[in-house]
C-alpha distance (Angstrom), angle and dihedral (degrees) to the residues before:
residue distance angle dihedral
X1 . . .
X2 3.52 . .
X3 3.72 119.2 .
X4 4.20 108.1 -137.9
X5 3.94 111.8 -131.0
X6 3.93 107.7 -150.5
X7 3.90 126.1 -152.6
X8 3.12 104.4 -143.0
X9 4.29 110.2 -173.4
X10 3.55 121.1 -125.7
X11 3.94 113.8 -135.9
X12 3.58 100.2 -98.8
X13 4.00 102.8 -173.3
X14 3.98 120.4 62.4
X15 3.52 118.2 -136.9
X16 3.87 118.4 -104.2
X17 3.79 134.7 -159.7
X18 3.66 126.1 -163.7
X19 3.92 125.3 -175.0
X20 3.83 107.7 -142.8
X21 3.47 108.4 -159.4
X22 4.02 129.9 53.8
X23 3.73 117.3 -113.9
X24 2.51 142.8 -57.0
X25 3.92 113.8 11.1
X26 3.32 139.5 122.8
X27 3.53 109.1 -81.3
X28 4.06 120.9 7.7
X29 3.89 129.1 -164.5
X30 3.61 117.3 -128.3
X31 3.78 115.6 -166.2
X32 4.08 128.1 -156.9
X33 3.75 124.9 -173.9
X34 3.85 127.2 171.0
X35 3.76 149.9 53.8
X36 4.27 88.6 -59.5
X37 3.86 94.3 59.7
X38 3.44 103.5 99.0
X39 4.20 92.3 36.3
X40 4.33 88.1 53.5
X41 4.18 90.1 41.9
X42 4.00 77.6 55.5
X43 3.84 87.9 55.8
X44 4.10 99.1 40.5
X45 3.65 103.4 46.1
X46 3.76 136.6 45.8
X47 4.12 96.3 -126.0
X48 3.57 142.0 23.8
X49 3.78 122.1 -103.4
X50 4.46 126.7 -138.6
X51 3.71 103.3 -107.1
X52 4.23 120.0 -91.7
X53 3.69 89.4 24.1
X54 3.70 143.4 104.1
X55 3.72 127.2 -136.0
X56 3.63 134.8 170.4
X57 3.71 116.0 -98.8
X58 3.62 150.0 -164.9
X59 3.81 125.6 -136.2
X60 3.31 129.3 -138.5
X61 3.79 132.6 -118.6
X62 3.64 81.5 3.8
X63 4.06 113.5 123.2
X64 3.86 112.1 -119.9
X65 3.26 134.3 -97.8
X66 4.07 86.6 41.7
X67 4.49 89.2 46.8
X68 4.09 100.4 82.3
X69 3.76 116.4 96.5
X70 3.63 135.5 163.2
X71 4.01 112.3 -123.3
X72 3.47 134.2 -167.0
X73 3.79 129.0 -165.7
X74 3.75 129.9 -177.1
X75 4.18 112.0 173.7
X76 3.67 119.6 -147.2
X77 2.90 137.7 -53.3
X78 3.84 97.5 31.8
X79 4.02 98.7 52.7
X80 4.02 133.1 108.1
X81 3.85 82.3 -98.7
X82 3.97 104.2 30.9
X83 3.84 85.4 -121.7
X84 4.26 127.1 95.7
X85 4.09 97.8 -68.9
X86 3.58 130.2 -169.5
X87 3.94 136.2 177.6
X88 3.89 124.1 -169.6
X89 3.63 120.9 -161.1
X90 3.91 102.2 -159.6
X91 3.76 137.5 151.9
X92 3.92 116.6 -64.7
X93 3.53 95.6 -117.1
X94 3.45 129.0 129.2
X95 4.04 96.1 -143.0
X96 4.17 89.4 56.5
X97 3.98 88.3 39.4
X98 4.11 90.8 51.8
X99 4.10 93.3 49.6
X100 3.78 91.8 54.2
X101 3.72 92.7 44.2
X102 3.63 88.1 50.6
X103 4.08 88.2 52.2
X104 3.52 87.4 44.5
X105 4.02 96.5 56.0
X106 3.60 94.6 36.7
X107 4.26 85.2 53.5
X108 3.81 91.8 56.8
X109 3.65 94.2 -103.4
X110 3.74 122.5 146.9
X111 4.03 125.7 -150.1
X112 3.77 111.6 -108.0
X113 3.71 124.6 -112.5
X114 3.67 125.1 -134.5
X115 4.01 121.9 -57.3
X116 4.53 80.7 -3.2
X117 3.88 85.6 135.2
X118 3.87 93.0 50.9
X119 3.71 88.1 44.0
X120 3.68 94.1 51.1
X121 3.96 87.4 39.5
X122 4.77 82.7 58.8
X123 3.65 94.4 41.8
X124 3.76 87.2 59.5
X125 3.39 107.6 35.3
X126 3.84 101.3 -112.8
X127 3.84 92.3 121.6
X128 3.48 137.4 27.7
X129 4.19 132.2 -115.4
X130 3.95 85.7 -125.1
X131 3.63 88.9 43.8
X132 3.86 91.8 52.2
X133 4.16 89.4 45.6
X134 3.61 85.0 53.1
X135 3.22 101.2 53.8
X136 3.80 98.5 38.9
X137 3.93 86.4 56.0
X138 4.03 86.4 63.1
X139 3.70 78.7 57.4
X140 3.54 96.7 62.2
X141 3.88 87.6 -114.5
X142 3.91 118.7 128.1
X143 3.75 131.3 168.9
X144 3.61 101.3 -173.5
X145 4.15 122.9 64.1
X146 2.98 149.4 156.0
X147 3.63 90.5 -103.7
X148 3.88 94.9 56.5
X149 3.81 93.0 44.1
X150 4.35 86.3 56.0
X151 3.71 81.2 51.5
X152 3.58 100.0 51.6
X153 3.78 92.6 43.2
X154 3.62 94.0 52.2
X155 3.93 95.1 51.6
X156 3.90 85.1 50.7
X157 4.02 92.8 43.3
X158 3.89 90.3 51.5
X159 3.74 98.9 36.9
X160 3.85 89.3 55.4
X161 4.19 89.6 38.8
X162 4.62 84.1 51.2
X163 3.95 84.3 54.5
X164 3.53 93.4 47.3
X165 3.88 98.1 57.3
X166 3.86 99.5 28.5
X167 3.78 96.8 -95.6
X168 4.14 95.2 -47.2
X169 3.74 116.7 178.6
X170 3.83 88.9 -8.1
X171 3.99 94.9 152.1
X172 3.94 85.5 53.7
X173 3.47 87.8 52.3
X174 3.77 99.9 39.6
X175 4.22 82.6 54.8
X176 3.76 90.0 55.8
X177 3.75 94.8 56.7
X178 3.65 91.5 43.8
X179 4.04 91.3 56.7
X180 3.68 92.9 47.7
X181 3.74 96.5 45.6
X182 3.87 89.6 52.6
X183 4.02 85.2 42.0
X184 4.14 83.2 60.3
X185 3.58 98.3 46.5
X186 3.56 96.6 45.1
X187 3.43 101.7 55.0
X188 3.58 90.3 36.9
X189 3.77 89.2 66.5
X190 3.53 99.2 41.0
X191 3.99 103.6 45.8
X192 4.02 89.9 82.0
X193 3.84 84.3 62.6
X194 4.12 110.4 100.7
X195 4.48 110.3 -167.9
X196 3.86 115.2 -165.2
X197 4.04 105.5 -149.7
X198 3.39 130.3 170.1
X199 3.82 145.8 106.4
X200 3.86 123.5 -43.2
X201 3.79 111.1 -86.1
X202 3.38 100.6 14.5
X203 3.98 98.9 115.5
X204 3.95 103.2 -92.3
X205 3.80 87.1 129.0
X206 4.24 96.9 44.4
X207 3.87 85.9 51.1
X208 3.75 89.5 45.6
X209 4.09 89.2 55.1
X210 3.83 95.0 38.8
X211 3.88 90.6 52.4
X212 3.79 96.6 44.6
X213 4.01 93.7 40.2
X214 3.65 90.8 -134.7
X215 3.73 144.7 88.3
X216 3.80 102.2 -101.6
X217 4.28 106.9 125.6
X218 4.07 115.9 48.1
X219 3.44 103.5 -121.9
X220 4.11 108.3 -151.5
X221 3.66 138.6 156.5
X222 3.92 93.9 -129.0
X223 3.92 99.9 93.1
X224 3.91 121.4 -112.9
X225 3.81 90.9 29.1
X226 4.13 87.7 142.7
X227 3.70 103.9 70.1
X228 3.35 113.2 155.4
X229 4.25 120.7 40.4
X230 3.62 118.6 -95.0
X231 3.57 137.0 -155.3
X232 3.84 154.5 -152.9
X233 3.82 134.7 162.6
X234 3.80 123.7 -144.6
X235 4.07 124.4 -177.9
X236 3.75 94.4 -90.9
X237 3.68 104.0 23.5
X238 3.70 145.7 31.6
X239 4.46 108.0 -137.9
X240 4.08 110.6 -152.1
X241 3.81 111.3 -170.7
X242 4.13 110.5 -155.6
X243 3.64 130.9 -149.9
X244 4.27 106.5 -107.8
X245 3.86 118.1 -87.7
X246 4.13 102.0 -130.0
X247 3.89 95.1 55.2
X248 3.51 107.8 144.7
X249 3.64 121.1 -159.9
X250 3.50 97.2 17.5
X251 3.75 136.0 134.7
X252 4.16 107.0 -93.4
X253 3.41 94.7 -147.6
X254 4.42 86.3 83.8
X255 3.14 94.3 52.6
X256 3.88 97.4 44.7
X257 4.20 85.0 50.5
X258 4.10 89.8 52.3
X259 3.71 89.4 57.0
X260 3.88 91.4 49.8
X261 3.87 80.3 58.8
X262 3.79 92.6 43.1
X263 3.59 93.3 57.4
X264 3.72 89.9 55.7
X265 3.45 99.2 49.5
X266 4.09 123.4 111.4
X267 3.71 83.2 -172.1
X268 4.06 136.7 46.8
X269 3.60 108.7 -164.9
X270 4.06 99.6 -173.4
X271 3.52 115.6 -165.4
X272 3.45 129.1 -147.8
X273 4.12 135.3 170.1
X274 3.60 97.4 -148.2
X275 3.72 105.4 -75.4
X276 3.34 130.2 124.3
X277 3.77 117.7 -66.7
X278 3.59 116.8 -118.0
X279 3.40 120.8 178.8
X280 3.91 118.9 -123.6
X281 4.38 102.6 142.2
X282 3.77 133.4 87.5
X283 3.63 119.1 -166.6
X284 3.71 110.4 -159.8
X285 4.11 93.3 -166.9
X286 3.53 136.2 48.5
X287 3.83 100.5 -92.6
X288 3.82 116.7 156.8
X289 4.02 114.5 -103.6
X290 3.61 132.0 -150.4
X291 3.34 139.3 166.5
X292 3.88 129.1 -129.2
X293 3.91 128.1 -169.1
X294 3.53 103.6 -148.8
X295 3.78 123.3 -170.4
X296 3.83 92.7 42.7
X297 3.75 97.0 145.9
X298 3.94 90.7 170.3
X299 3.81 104.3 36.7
X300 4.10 97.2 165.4
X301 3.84 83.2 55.2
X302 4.30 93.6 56.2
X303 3.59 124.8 80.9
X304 3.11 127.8 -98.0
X305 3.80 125.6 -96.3
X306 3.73 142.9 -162.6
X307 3.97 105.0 -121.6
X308 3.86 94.0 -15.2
X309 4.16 111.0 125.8
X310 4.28 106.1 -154.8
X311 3.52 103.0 -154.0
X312 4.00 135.3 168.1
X313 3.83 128.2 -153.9
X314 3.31 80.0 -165.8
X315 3.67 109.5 55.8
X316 3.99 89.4 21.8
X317 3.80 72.6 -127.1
X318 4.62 108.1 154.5
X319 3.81 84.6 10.4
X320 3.90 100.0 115.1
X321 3.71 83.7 43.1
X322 3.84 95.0 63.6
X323 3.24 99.2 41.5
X324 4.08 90.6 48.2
X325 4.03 81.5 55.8
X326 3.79 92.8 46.8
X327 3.69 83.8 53.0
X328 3.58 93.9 51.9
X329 3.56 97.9 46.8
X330 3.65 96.5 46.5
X331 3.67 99.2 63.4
X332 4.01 102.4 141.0
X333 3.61 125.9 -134.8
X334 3.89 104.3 -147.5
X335 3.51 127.3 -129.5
X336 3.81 107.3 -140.5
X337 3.60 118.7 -155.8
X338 4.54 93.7 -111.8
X339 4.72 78.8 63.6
X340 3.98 84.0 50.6
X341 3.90 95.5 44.7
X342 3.48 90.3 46.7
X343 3.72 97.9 58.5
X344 3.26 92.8 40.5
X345 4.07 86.0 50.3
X346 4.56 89.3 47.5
X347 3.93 85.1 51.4
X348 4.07 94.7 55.1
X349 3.81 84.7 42.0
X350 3.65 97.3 52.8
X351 4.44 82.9 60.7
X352 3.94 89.8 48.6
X353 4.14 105.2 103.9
X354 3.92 91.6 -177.4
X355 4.15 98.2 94.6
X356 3.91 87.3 -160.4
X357 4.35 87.6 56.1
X358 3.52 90.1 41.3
X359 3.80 91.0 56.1
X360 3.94 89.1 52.1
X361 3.56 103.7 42.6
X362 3.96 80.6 52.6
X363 4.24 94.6 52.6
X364 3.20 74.6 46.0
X365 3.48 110.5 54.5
X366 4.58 82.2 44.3
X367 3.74 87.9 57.1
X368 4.12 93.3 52.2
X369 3.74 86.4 43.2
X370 3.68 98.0 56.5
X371 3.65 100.4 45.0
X372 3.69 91.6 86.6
X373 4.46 88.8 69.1
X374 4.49 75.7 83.0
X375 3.38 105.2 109.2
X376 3.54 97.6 -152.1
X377 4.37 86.7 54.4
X378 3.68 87.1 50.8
X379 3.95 90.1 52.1
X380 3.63 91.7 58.5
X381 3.84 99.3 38.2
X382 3.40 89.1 58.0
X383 4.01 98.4 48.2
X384 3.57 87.0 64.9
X385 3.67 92.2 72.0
X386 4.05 100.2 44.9
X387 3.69 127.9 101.5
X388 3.75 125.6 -63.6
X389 4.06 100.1 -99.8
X390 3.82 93.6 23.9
């Protein structure tokens, strides 16, 4: 007789949760993907749903009115992700989101990372690389530029050029690389950066409240009321409100800490309340400018202008306009990790002495470099940069 071993396979994915929305709201989105899906809906709601259907639940240990929900469950393979998947729709409050985190934690479960769900979703074949690009591009989120294509061609171009005269000049040329890759990655960081600037009074710090939703600037009629820099970070773009620029009187030190801003900015928004223009800002790097009219309580009433954006804090009158351009003009290249490892790579090779080494480390460095033109690579690069519970 022979005695049978099994296999038996472990579970080798954890289950992950991810709330969509931020709180609190109305209604929030609570994702659930893995083998421990069906085992936590058992915990959260009072009964058992059909497979790939929704139903209208109750929660448990949750208080009523705030306990009904609307849940969805789709087992694997036939889910977004090809694994068990869950969503519940419950209340937007932070005392029902805490209990089913609690549950959640106390099942095992772990809280999903950025793009995990599209991830998950390209590990099992439930969506495509292209797909994923596509999607990420809707985003505003791009791998592949112009920018990184002149970089790629001018490693090849000096590679080939090094060969040609027996490695002439190569730490020259090896410094030239390094400056333009740092060039990319700079202002690849800093174009999702948006700087009001203008004039005291003129409405930087209305616009700044009306676009965030919230009380953050003082808004005054005494000039140089905004002092200090102030901040707030939205999906696509990060909004820096600056102190005005013909403060008299006032401590330097604000208007030295706006320009630190300034020179991080991949957008200048200058704002203006219909005056006269006068010019009184240098930008030393190629950040995006536009102009806004602020104050523009009756915008169908104002002429029309080439470039010029009427808006009104007031009225909230031009507002989804700006921030639809902010949107546009924010669209990030990524970094992937292969750009970082290759400047990291061109600064160990600018130490080498041994010309022959040098030459490697720099073929190299091109290989690493290019191995983010793989669709599939680009795919997951760019997941890590999605929404939580996309």
């Amino acid at each position: 007789m022979f005695k049978i071993k099994q296999n038996y396979n472990p579970i080798t994915t954890s289950t992950i949760y991810a709330i969509v929305n931020n709180l609190p709201c109305a209604i929030t989105i609570i994702r659930l993907s893995g083998p421990l899906v069906l085992k936590t809906l058992n915990e959260c709601i009072d009964e058992l749903l059909e497979p790939d259907s929704w139903r209208t639940s109750t929660l448990t240990d949750i208080p009523n009115p705030i306990n009904k929900c609307t849940t969805r469950w789709q087992p694997s393979p036939n889910s977004p992700t090809g694994e068990d998947y869950a969503e519940l729709h419950v209340f937007g409050l932070r005392k029902v989101v805490n209990v089913l985190i609690n549950k959640f934690k106390g099942l095992g479960l772990k809280q999903a990372n950025r793009g995990e769900f599209t991830k998950r979703g390209l590990d099992n074949n439930k969506i495509s690389p292209k797909e994923v690009i596509e999607i990420a591009s809707h985003y505003g989120l791009k791998i592949k530029s112009s920018a990184i294509d002149n970089i790629k061609t001018a490693f090849k171009t000096t590679i080939t050029k090094l060969e040609s005269t027996n490695y002439q000049n190569i730490s020259v040329k090896i410094n030239q690389l390094t400056t333009r890759l740092i060039t990319l990655i700079k202002t690849s960081i800093k174009q999702n950066n948006i700087c009001l600037v203008g004039n005291t009074n003129v409405g930087k710090s209305s616009l700044f409240n009306a676009i965030s939703k919230r009380t953050r600037a003082i808004v005054d009629d005494v000039k140089g009321t905004t002092r200090d820099v102030l901040k707030t970070s939205f999906k696509d773009f990060n909004l820096w409100d600056t102190p005005g620029f013909d403060q008299t009187n006032k401590n330097s030190k604000f208007i030295t800490n706006a320009w630190t801003y300034i020179d991080n900015a991949g957008v200048i928004a200058m704002v203006n309340n219909n005056q006269p223009l006068k010019p009184f800002l240098r930008i030393k790097h190629k950040a995006v400018i536009v102009l806004i009219e602020s104050k523009s309580d009756l915008i169908h009433k104002l002429p029309n202008q080439n470039e010029v954006i009427w808006t009104s804090a007031y009225t909230m009158e031009g507002l989804p306009q700006v921030i639809n351009m902010f949107k546009q003009l924010t669209r990030k290249t990524i970094i992937t990790p292969s750009q970082i490892t290759a400047l990291t790579l061109l600064k160990k090779c600018k130490l080498i002495k041994n010309i022959n080494t040098k030459f490697d480390v720099l073929k190299t460095t091109n290989q690493i470099l290019n191995k983010d033109s793989d669709e599939t690579t680009t795919a997951y690069n760019l997941t890590n940069y999605l929404c939580y519970g996309k």
